[in-house]
C-alpha positions as CSV (number, residue, x, y, z in Angstrom):
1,X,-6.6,-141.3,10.1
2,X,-9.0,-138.7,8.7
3,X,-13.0,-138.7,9.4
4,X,-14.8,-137.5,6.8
5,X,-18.9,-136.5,7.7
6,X,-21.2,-135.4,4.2
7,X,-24.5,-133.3,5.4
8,X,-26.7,-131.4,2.7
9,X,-28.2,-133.9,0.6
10,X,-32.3,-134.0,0.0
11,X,-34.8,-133.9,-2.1
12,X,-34.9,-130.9,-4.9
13,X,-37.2,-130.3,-8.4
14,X,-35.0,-129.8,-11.6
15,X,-33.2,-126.7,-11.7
16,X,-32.9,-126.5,-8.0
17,X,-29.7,-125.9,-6.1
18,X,-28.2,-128.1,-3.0
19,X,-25.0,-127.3,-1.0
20,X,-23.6,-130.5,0.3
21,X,-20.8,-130.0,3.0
22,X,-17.9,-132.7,4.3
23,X,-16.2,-131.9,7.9
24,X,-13.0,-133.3,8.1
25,X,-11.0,-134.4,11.3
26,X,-8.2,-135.7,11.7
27,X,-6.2,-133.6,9.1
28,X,-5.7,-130.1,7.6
29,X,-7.7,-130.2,4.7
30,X,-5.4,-128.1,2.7
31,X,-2.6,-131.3,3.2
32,X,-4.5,-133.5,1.6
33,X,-6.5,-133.9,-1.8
34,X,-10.5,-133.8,-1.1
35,X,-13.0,-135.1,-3.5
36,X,-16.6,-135.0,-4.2
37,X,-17.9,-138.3,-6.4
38,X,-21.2,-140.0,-6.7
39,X,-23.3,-143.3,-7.6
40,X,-26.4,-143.6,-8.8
41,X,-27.8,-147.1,-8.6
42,X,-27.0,-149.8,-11.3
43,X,-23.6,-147.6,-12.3
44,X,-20.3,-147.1,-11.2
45,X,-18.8,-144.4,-8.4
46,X,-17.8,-141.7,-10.4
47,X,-15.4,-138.6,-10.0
48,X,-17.7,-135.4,-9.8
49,X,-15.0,-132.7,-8.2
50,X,-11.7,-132.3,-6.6
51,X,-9.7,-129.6,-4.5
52,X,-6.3,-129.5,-3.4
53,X,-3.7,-126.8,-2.4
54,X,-0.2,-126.5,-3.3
55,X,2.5,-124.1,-2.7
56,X,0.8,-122.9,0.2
57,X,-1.9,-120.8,-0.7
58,X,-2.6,-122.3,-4.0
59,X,-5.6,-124.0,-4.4
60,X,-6.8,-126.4,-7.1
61,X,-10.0,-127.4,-9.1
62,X,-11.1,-129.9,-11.3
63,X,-14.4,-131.3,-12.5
64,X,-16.1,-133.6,-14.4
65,X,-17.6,-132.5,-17.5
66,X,-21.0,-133.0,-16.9
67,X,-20.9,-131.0,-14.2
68,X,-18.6,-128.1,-15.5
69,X,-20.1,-124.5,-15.0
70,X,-22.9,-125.8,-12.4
71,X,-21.3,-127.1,-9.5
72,X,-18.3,-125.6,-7.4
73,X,-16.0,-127.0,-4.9
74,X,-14.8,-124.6,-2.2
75,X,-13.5,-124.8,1.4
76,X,-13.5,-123.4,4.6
77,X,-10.0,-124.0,5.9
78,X,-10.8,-122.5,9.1
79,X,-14.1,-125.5,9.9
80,X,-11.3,-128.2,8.0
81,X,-14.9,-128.3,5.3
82,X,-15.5,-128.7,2.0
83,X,-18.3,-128.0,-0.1
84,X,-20.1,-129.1,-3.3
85,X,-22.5,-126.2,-4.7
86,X,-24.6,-127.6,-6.9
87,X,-27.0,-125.6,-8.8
88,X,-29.0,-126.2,-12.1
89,X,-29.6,-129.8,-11.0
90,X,-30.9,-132.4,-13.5
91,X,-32.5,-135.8,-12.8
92,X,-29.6,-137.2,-13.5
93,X,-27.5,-136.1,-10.9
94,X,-29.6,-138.1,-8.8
95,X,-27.4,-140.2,-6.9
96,X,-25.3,-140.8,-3.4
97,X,-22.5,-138.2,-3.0
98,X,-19.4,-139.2,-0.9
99,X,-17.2,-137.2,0.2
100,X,-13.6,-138.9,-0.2
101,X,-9.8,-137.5,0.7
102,X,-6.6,-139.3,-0.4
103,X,-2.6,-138.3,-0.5
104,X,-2.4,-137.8,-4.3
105,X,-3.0,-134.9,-6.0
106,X,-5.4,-136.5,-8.7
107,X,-8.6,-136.2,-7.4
108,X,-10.4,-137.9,-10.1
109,X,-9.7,-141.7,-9.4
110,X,-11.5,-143.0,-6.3
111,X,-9.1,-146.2,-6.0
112,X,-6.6,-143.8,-5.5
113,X,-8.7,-142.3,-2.3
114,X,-8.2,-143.6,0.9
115,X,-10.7,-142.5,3.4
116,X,-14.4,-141.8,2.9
117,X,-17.4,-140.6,3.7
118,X,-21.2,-142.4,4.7
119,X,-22.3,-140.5,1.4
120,X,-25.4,-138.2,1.4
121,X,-28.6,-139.3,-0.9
122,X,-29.2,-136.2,-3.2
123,X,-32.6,-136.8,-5.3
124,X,-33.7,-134.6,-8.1
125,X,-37.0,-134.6,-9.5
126,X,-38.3,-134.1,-12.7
C-alpha cells in the first residue's frame, strides 16, 4: 500500500508561482508512475502531470496542454517526493490538486491510478 501526503497549496494573485509537494511511503517512487491532476468545482478530475522512471535512471514527463511550459514535475528520490512547480498561474488553475500513483506507466488517466492523495486547495486570484 502506498501513502500519498500533498502540502503547498494556498492562496496566490495571477502570475504567481506555488510549489506543491507529495511524500510518498510505502514505495520507491521511482517503481511506480506519480501523477499530479486537479478539480475545480462543477468539472471533472483532470490529468495535469505525470513522472515515471524506466530503465533505471530514466525518468519521464508528460503534461497537459494547458499547462505545458509553466508547470514542472520533478522528484526527490532521496525524500520518496514529488513536486508540481507551478508558475505563471491563471485563475483558472484554481482548483484541488491530488497527488495520485498507480502501476501503469500512463499517467494521464486517473481510473487507471490506484492510490491517492487528501488533495491540496490551490486558489488563484485575479
Amino acid at each position: 500500500q502506498v501513502q500519498l501526503v500533498e502540502s503547498g497549496g494556498g492562496l496566490v494573485q495571477a502570475g504567481g508561482s506555488l510549489r506543491l509537494s507529495c511524500a510518498a511511503s510505502g514505495r520507491s517512487i521511482r517503481s511506480i508512475t506519480m501523477g499530479w491532476f486537479r478539480q475545480a468545482p462543477g468539472k471533472e478530475r483532470e490529468f495535469v502531470a505525470g513522472i515515471w522512471w524506466s530503465g533505471g535512471n530514466t525518468v519521464y514527463a508528460d503534461y497537459a496542454d494547458s499547462v505545458k511550459g509553466r508547470f514542472t514535475i520533478s522528484s526527490d528520490n532521496a525524500k520518496n517526493t514529488v513536486y508540481l512547480q507551478m508558475n505563471s498561474l491563471q485563475p483558472e488553475d484554481t482548483a484541488i490538486y491530488y497527488c495520485a500513483t498507480g502501476p501503469y506507466r500512463d499517467p494521464t488517466n486517473p481510473t487507471m491510478m490506484t492510490y491517492w492523495g487528501q488533495g491540496t486547495q490551490v486558489t488563484v486570484s485575479a
